[in-house]
N, C-alpha and C positions, 0 to 999 in steps of 0.2 A: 588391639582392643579398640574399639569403638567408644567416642566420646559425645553421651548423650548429653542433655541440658540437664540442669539441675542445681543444687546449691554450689557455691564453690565458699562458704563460708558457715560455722554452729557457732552458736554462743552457748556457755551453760555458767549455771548459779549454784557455783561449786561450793559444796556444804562442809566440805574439812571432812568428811568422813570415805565416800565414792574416793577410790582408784583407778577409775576403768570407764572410760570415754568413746562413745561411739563418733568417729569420724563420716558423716556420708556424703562424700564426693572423693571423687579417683584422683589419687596419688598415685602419678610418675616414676617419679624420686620421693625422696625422703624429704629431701633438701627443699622440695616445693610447699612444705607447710609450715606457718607463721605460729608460735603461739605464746600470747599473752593472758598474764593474768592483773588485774586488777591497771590495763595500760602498759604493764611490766614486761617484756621481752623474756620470755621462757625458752633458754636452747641444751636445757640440760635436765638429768633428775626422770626421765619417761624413758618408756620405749615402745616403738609401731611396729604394728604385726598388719598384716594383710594388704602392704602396701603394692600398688599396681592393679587393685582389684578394683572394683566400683565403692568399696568402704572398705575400711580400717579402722583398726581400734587402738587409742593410747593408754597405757599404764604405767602412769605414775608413782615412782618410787614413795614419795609422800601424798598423802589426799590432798589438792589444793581446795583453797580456801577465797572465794571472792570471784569478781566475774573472770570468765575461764572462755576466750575466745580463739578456735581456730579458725585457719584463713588459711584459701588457696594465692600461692604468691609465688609466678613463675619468673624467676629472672630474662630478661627480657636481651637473649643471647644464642645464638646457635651454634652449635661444638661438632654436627654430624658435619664433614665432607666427603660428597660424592666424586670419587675418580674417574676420571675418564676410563671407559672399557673396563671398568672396577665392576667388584659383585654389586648386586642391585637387590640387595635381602628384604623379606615380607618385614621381618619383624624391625630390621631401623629403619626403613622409610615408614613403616606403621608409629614408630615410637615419634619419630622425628613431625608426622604431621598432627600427632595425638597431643604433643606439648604446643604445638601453635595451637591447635581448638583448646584447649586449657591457659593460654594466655588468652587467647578471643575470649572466652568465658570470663575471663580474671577484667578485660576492659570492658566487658557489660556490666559488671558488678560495679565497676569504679564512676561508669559513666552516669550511672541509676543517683549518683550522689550532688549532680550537678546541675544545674538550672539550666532551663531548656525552654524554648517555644513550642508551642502545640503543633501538631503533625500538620495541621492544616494551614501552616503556614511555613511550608517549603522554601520560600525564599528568605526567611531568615530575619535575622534583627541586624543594625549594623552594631559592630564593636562594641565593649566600654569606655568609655573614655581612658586616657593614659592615667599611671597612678598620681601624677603631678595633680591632673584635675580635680581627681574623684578621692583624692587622700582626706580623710576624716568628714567626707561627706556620704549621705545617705542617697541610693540608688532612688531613682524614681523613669519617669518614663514621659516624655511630650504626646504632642496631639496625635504623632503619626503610631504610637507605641516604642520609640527608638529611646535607648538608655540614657540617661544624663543624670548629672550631679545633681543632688539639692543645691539649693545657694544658702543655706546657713550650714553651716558645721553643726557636727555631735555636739561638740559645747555648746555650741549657742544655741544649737533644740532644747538639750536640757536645760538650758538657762531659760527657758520660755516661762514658765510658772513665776522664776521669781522677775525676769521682765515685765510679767501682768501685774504681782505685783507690787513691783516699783511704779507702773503705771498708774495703777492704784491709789498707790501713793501721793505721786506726783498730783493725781488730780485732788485727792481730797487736799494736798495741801495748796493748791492751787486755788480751790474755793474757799480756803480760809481765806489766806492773803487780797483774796478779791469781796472780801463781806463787806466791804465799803461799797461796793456795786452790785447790786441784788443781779440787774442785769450778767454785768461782768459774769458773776460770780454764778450764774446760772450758766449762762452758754459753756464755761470755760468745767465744770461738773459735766455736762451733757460730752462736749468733746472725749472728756477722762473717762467718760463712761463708756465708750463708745470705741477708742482705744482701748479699753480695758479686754473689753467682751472680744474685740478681733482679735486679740494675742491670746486669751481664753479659746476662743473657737480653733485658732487654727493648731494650736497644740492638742486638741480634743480631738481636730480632725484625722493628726497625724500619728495619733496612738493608740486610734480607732482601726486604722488600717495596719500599723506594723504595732505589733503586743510585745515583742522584746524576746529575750532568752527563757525557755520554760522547758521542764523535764516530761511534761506529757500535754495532749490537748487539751486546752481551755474548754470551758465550756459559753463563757461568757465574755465580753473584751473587759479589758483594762477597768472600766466604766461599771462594769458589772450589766451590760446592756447587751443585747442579743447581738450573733459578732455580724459582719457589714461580707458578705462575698466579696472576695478578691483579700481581706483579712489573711494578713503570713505573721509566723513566729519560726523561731529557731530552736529545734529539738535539739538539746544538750545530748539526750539519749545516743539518737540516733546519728548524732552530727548533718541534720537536713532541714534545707529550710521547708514547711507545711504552708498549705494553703488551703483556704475555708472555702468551698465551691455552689456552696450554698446550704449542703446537707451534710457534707462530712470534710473532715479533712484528708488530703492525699499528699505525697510525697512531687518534689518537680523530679520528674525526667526524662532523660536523654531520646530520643526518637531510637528505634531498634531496629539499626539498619542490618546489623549482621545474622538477625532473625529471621530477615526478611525472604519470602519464596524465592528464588531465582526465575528468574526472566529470560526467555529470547529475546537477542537483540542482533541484527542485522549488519553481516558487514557492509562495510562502502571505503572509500578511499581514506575519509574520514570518517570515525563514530564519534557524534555526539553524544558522550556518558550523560554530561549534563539535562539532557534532554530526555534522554532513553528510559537512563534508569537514574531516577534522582533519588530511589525512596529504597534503594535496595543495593547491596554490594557483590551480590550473586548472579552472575551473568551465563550463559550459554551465547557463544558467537555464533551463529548460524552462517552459510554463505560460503563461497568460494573466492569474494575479492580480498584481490591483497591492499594490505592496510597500511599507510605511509605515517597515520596521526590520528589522536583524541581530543577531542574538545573537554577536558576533566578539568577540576576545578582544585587547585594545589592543595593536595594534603588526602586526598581523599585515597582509599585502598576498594580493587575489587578483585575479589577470586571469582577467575576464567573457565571455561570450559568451552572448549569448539568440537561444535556441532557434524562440522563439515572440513574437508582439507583447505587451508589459505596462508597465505604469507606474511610475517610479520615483519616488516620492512627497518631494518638497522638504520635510525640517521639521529638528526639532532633531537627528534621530536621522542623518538620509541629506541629507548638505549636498552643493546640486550647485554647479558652477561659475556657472552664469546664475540660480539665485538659484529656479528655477522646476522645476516638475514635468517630467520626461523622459519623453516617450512613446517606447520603445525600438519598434526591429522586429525583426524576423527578423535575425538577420546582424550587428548591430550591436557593438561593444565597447567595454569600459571596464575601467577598475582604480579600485577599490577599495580604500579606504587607512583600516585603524581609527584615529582619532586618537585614541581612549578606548575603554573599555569600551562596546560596543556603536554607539560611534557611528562613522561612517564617510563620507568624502569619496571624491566620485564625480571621479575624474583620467583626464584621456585618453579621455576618449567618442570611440568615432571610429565613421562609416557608411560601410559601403561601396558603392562608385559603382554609381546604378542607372541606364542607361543609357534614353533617349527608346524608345518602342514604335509610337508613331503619329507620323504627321504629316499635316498639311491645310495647301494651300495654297490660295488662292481665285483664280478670276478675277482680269483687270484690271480696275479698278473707274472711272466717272468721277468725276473730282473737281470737285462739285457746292459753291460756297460755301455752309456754315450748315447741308446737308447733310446726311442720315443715311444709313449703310452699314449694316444689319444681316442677317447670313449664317451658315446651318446650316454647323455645321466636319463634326458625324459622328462626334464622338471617342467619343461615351456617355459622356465623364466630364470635369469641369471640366478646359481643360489647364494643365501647369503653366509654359508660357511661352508667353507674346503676342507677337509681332514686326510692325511696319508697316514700308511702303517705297513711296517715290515710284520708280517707273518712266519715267526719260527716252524718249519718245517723239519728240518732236523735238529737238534740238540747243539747247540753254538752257544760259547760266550757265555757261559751260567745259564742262558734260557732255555727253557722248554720247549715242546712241540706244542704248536698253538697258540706257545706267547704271542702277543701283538704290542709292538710298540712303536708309540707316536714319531715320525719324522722329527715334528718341532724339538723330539728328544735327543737326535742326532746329534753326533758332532762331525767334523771334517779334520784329515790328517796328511800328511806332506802326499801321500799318492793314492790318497783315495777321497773320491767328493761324494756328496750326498746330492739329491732331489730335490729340484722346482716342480710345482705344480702352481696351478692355476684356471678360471673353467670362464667359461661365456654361456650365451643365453641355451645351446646348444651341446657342448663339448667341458667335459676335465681333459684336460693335457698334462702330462705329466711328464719328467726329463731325467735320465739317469746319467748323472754326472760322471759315476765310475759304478763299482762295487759295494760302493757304501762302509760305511762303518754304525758300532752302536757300540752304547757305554756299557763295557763289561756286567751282567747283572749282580756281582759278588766286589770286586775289587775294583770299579766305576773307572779302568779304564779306559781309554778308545781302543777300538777291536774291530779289525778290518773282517766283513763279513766274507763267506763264503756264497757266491752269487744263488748257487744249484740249492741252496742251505735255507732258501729265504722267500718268502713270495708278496708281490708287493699288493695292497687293495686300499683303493681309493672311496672315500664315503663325503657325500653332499645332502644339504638341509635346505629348504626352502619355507 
């Protein structure tokens, strides 16, 4: 199944009465949904019907009662391995890429929570400071826009009021104690006053721009005065910080690279991701050079696709899973995962199915002890699968007239050998060791065949 966009999370304001909750977004597993009531971890008391479909529905043994939130919530683990020359089935590499786009889904939702710079500034902010720095102090930002600490602490913000006034204070009794000097006692009033109004202004300035913890938007700041653009508070609701933009408020977040179109991007000896594709994670490789290194930036993920045949060169820089060079084709994908500064791990190669174009089947062939069979197939190119089979002609060994059974099913006995074959761009050659044998089809012993009794035919696929 196909994994479209859409919610990966409902909230409902569950009234003690409803048993019966629509879920709409695709469940995997079972196991993939969270749900809480009231903050409360719920993992018992329901049960899901339509799970694996694009919606599902929960009912609850008892109606809950208070806020009622599901959540998609994919453990962040993968359990399918693919074997080497193992089956290659629709439906688990279907299931198996369906739960990565539903984790990718589940890190859009997480990332939409986080503070973030504007698309239009690509190259980023530097760091926060370390928690040593920035502990009990209030974010703010310098000339260039880069993040730094306030320099008073939370206590001593909120200590700002009664700093003004003890200032206050200090001044009026500063002009008592100086009423013996009108002079004195003027200048030393003007100073208090003056001190006053700065610790007044700059705490009015700073509760103008951040309004504190509130359950929905303001409509006004702190002041009761019309709010100032670039104005944030902290939605208890939603757990996000909001921001006043002049007309409304909006949520911060995260730039949405994993939305983003896919892009061609050119091979060369080295690709600059950095450069190419900074705004998107979705790539098509075009080209035919082989690729030694990327310029990628640590930490960053992009899902592949080439365009064209190229090689993807095993070394320090481009570490693959089998240790050895990739020769990619057309069609092919993989993810791409920087574990450092330029260097990168090739995850999840996958090809997709190319299906047989030819086939040659030969003649019945006699089976001659010691014997050689060699026969034009016609394919013009080596194939890429050999098959032999004895053809029951007469009644032997429990089998029928007609049976056909596989070589690979053979066995070998003290004075009787089975069949090599083998084929090139031109010929199947095949080699008859002796008379053969085949596994009884009733009592699965080995049963040395009857040569006149048997006929052999060779099939090839390309």
């Amino acid at each position: 199944m196909s994994v479209q966009s859409g919610p990966t999370y409902k909230r409902y304001a569950a009234n003690g009465i409803a048993t019966v909750y629509a879920i709409p977004f695709l469940l995997i597993e079972a196991e993939d949904l969270q749900i809480t009531l009231d903050g409360v971890l719920v993992t018992s008391g329901f049960t899901l019907t339509g799970v694996g479909n694009p919606s599902c529905v929960c009912t609850f043994d008892v109606a809950p009662l208070g806020d009622l939130l599901f959540q998609l919530v994919i453990p962040f683990e993968r359990l399918d391995d693919y074997q080497e020359n193992g089956d290659f089935l629709a439906s688990t590499v279907n299931n198996d890429f369906d739960r990565l786009w539903q984790a990718a889904k589940e890190l859009r939702r997480d990332d939409g929570r986080a503070l973030a710079v504007d698309p239009l500034e690509p190259e980023g902010i530097p760091p926060l400071p370390v928690a040593a720095i920035r502990s009990e102090k209030v974010l703010a930002f310098d000339a260039l826009g880069a993040p730094i600490p306030s320099n008073l602490t939370l206590a001593e913000l909120e200590e700002q009021p009664e700093v003004a006034a003890a200032a206050a204070a200090a001044a009026a009794a500063s002009a008592l104690a100086a009423s013996g000097s009108a002079s004195a006692a003027a200048t030393s009033e003007t100073n208090a006053a003056a001190a006053a109004l700065a610790a007044a202004n700059t705490y009015d300035a700073f509760d103008d721009r951040y309004l504190g913890a509130k359950n929905a938007d303001p409509a006004l700041d702190n002041d009761g005065s019309a709010l100032l653009t670039g104005a944030i508070y902290w939605n208890t609701v939603s757990n996000l910080f909001r921001v006043w933009n002049g007309a409304s408020w909006q949520n911060q977040n995260s730039a949405d690279y994993l939305n983003a179109l896919r892009i061609d991007v050119a091979t060369a000896a080295t690709v600059n991701l950095n450069t190419l594709a900074p705004d998107t994670r979705h790539i098509n490789l075009t080209g035919g050079v082989t690729i030694t290194g990327f310029t990628i930036a640590a930490g960053k993920t992009y899902f592949v696709r080439f365009n064209a045949a190229t090689t993807l060169t095993n070394n320090a820089s481009i570490v693959t899973q089998s240790g050895a060079d990739i020769l990619a084709q057309a069609g092919d994908t993989c993810i791409l995962r920087a574990t450092a500064s330029n260097v990168v791990e090739v995850l999840s190669y996958g090809t997709p199915l190319r299906p047989f174009t030819k086939e040659y089947v030969s003649a019945e062939q006699t089976i001659t002890a010691g014997g050689v069979v060699t026969l034009a197939h016609g394919l013009g190119v080596k194939p890429k699968l050999v098959r032999a089979y004895l053809v029951c002609k007469t009644a032997e060994h429990g089998w029928s007239v007609n049976d056909e059974v596989n070589i690979e099913a053979l066995v070998a006995s003290a004075s009787s050998y089975n069949y090599g074959y083998g084929a090139n761009t031109t010929n199947i050659r095949a080699v008859c060791g002796g008379s053969g044998c085949v596994v009884h089809n009733a009592s699965g012993s080995s049963s040395t065949v009857t040569a006149a009794n048997w006929r052999l035919i060779l099939r090839a696929w390309t």
